[in-house]
Residue, then its C-alpha position, 0 to 999 in steps of 0.5 A: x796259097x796256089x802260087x802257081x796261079x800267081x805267078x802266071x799272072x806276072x810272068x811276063x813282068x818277071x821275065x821282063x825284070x831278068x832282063x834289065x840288068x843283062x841280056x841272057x837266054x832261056x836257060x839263063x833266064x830261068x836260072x835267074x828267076x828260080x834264084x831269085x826266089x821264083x821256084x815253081x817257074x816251069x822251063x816250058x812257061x819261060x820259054x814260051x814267054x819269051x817268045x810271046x814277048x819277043x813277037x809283041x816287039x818287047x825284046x830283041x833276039x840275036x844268036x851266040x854261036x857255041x863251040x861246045x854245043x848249040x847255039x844259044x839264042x840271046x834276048x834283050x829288053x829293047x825300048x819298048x819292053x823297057x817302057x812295059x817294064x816300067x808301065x806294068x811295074x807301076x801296076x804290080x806296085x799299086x796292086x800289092x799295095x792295095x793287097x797289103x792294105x786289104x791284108x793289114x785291115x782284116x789282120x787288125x778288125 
């Protein structure tokens, strides 16, 4: 299976999940999800990403100065993205469930 089609198709909602438990920048998202098993997630759709969310009013942004190089640029789940969170977490849950059910029926015909 191409799971890069896949995971076009729920990036946002993964990006959104990094962030729940913390704030972070584009690098550190990345690391996030490539550990969490999200290995063919490319740096380009990461942060591309973020910044179509950030412009849908979904996260909010703020800059950490950095002695040691650039600045890094910080985002975080604000209301909004927290409630599309939820809202399309339900819909991820409803649609791998009818999945595994479509699955578990043609595994037992």
């Amino acid at each position: 299976m191409d799971t890069t089609q896949l995971l076009k198709g729920v990036l946002d909602l993964a990006v959104l999940a990094a962030l729940r438990d913390g704030d972070g920048y584009g690098y550190d998202i990345l690391r996030r999800l490539r550990t969490a098993g999200l290995t063919e997630v490319g740096d380009a759709s990461v942060y591309g990403t973020l910044r179509r969310l950030f412009n849908a009013g979904l996260l909010n942004s703020y800059v950490v100065p950095s002695i040691e190089g650039p600045h890094r640029k910080y985002y975080a789940l604000n209301k909004a993205g927290q409630a599309e969170l939820e809202r399309s977490g339900k819909g991820w849950h409803e649609f791998a469930s009818t999945m595994n059910h479509l699955l578990h029926e043609r595994e037992t015909a």
